[in-house]
Every structure is written in C-alpha cells, then in structure tokens.
C-alpha positions in Angstrom: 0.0 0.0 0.0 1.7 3.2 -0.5 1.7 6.1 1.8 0.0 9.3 1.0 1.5 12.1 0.0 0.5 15.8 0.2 1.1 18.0 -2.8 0.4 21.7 -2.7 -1.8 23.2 -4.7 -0.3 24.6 -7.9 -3.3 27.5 -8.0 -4.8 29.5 -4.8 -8.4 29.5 -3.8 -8.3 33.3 -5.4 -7.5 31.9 -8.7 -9.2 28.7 -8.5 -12.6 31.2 -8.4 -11.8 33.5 -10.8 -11.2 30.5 -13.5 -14.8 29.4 -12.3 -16.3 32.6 -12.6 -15.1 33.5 -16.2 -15.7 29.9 -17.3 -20.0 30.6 -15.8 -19.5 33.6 -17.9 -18.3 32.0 -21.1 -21.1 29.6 -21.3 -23.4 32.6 -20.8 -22.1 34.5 -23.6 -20.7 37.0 -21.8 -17.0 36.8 -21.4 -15.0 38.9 -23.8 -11.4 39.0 -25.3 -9.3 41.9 -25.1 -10.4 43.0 -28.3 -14.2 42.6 -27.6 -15.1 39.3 -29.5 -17.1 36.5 -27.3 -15.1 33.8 -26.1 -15.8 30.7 -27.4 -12.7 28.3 -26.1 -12.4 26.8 -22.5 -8.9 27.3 -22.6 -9.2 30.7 -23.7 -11.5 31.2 -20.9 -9.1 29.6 -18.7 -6.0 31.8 -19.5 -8.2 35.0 -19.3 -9.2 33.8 -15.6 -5.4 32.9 -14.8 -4.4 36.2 -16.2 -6.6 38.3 -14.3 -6.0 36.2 -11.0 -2.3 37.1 -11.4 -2.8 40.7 -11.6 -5.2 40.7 -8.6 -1.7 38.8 -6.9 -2.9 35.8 -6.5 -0.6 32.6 -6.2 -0.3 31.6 -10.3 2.6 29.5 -11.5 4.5 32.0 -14.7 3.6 31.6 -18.0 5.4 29.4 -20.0 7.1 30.3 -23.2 5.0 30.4 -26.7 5.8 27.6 -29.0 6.0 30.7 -31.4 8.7 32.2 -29.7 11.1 29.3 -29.0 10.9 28.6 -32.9 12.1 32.3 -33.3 15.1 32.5 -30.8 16.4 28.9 -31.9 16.3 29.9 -35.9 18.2 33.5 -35.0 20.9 30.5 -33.1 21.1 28.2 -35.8 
C-alpha cells in the first residue's frame, strides 16, 4: 500500500474562483477577449481567468514560453 502524500496546490483559492467565474461567464455569452469578441474556447477562458487572478496577486505558476517564440530564438541561433 503506498503512503499518502500531500502535494500543494499549484493554484490558490483566489485563482481557483476566478477561473470558475469566467468559465460561468463563457457559457453565458458573456466573457469577452481583449479585443471585444465573445469567447468561445475553455482554454481561452481559462488563461483569461489565470491572467486576471495574477494581476489581482494571487498565487499563479509563470507563464510558459510560446511555441511561437522558442521557434524564433532557436532559428536566429542556428
């Protein structure tokens, strides 16, 4: 049998809530982008949620690096 283990939570309650509220906003049509379109994708809804817990200063792992911009930096290497 193998012992428990604790893990930590990677998000905090704060951002854990604001993910849930812009997700019960997306499926009511009412969650926008930055440039005023409705949100259609969870993950979309998702990052908006994480991004706007992380301004408020909630505990948010960083970002991680675009696909688009590793493919840039290692071209300008090779």
């Amino acid at each position: 049998m193998k012992p428990k283990i604790q893990v930590m939570a990677k998000y905090s309650k704060k951002s854990q809530e604001k993910v849930k509220e812009n997700m019960e906003e997306m499926k009511e049509g009412k969650l926008k982008t930055g440039t005023g379109k409705k949100v259609t994708s969870r993950k979309q809804a998702i990052a908006i949620g994480l991004s706007e817990a992380r301004k408020e200063g909630a505990k948010v792992p960083k970002q991680k690096e675009s696909s688009d911009a590793k493919k840039s930096t290692s071209k300008k290497n090779s």
